[in-house]
C-alpha positions as CSV (number, residue, x, y, z in Angstrom):
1,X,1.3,-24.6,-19.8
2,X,3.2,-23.9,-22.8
3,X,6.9,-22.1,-21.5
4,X,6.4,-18.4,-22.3
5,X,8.7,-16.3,-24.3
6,X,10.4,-13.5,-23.0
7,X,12.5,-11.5,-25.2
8,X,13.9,-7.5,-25.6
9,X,11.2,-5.7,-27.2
10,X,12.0,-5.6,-30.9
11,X,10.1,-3.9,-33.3
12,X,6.6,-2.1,-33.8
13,X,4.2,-5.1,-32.8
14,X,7.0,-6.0,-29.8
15,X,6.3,-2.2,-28.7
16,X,2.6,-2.5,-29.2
17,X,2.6,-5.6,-26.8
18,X,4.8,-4.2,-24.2
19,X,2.4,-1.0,-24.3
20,X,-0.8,-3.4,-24.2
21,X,0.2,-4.9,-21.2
22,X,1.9,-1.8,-19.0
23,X,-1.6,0.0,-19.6
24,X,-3.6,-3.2,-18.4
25,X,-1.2,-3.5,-15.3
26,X,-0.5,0.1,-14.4
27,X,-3.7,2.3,-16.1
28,X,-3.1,5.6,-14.2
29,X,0.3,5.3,-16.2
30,X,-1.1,4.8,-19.2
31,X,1.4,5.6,-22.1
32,X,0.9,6.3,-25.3
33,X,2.8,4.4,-27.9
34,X,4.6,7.9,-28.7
35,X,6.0,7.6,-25.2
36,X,6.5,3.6,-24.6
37,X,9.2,4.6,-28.3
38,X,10.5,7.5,-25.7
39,X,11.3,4.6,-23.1
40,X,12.7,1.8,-25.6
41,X,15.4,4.7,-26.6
42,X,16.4,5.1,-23.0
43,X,15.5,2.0,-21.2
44,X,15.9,-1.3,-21.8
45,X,12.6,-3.1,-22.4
46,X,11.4,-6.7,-23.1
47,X,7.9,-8.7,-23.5
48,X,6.6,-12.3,-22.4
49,X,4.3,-13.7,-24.4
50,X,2.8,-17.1,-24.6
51,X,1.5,-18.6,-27.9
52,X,2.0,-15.3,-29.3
53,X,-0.1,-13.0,-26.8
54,X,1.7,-10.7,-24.4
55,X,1.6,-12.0,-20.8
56,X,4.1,-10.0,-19.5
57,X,6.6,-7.2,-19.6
58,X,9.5,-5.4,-18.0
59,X,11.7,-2.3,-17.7
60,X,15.1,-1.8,-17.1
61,X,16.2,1.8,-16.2
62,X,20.0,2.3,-16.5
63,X,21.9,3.4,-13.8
64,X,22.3,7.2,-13.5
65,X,26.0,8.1,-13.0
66,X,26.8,7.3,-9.1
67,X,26.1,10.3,-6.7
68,X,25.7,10.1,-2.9
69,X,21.9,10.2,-3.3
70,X,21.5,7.5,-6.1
71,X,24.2,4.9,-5.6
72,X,24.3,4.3,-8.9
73,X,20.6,3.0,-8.5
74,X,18.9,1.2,-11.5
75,X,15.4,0.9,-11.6
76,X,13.9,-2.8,-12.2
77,X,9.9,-3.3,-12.8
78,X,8.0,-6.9,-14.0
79,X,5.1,-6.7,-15.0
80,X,2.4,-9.5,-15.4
81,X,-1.6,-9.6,-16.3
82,X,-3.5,-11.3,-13.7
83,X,-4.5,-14.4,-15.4
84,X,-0.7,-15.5,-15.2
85,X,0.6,-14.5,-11.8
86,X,1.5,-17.1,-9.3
87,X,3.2,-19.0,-12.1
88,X,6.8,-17.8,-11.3
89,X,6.7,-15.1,-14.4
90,X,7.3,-12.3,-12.4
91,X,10.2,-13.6,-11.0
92,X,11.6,-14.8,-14.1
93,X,11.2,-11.2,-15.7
94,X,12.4,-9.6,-12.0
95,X,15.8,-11.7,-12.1
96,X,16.3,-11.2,-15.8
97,X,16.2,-7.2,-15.4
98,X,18.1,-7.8,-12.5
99,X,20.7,-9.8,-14.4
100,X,20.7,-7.0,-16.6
101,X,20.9,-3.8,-14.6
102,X,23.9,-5.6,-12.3
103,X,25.4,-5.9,-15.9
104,X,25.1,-2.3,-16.6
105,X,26.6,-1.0,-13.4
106,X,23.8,-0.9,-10.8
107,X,24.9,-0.9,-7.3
108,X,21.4,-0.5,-6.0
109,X,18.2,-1.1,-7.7
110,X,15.0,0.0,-7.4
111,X,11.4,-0.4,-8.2
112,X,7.9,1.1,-8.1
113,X,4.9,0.0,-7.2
114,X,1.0,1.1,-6.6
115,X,0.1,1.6,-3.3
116,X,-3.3,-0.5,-4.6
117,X,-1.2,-3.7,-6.0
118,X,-0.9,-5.5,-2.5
119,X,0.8,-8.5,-4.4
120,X,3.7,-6.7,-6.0
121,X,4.0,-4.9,-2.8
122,X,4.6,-8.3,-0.8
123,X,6.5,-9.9,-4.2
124,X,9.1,-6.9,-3.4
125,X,9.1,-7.3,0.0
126,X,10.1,-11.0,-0.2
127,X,13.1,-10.2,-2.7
128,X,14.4,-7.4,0.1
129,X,12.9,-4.2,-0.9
130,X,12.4,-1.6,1.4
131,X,9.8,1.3,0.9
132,X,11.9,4.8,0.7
133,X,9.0,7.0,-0.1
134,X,5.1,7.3,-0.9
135,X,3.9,10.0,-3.6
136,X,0.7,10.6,-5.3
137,X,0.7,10.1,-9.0
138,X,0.2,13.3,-9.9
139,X,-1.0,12.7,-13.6
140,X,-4.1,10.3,-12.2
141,X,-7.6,11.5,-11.9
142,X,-7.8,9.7,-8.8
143,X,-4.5,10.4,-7.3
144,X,-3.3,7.0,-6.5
145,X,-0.2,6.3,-4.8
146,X,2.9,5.0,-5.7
147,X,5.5,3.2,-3.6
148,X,9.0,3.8,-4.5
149,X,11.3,0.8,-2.9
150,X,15.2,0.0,-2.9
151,X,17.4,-3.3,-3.0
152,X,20.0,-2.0,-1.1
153,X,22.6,-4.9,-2.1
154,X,21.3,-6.2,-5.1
155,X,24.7,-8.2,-5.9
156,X,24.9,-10.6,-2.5
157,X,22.5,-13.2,-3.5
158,X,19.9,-12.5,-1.7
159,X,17.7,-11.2,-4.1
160,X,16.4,-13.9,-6.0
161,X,12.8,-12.8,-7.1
162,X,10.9,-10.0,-8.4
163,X,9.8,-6.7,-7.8
């Protein structure tokens, strides 16, 4: 398999890729590409693709400024289609955001997850995530759940995956 490339989303076909595949992985948060322009102000995003087709993406949500709740908590999601998990892309785009989000500040990082996707719930229980809360996802028709998880040291070394 040809080594994919994973880059910061750059651009309106980068944005139209990184859209393509957060639809595919997470539909009952489908975004509009009004929206996914909303996130690339705020957030930092990038795209895998491989032979020019998107495989994979990721998020990176800045650290909030530290309160006793937050811990300056960053928010870290990898995203990959289902014909290329199991490959180690996950956990390339995981350590990558992580990488990034430690650079930015974070002292904690977080992550969601659909109750539904049983594999990114184990892939973030193997990298140290704990669940902190359930909540249905109010904006679905069928009110699926999410799973909102925490890396409570994300800096020791220990968290060397993805989420």
């Amino acid at each position: 398999m040809t080594t994919p490339d994973v880059r910061p989303v750059d651009g309106e076909a980068d944005l139209l890729h990184w859209r393509y595949v957060h639809n595919l992985v997470v539909p009952p948060c489908a975004l509009t590409l009004a929206e996914v322009r909303e996130r690339a102000r705020r957030n930092h995003l990038e795209i895998a693709l491989l032979d020019g087709e998107p495989i994979g993406c990721s998020t990176v949500r800045p650290p909030a400024p530290a309160t006793a709740r937050d811990a300056a908590a960053a928010t870290v999601i990898a995203r990959v289609l289902p014909a290329h998990r199991g490959r180690g892309l996950g956990a390339h785009l995981y350590e990558r955001g992580l990488r990034h989000a430690l650079a930015l500040g974070a002292r904690t990082v977080e992550t969601f997850v659909l109750e539904a996707a049983a594999d990114g719930l184990r892939f973030a229980a193997r990298r140290g995530f704990t669940e902190v809360e359930r909540y249905p996802l109010t904006s679905a028709p069928d009110a699926r759940t999410e799973v909102h998880l925490r890396l409570a040291a994300p800096g020791d070394g220990s968290a060397g995956g993805g989420a």
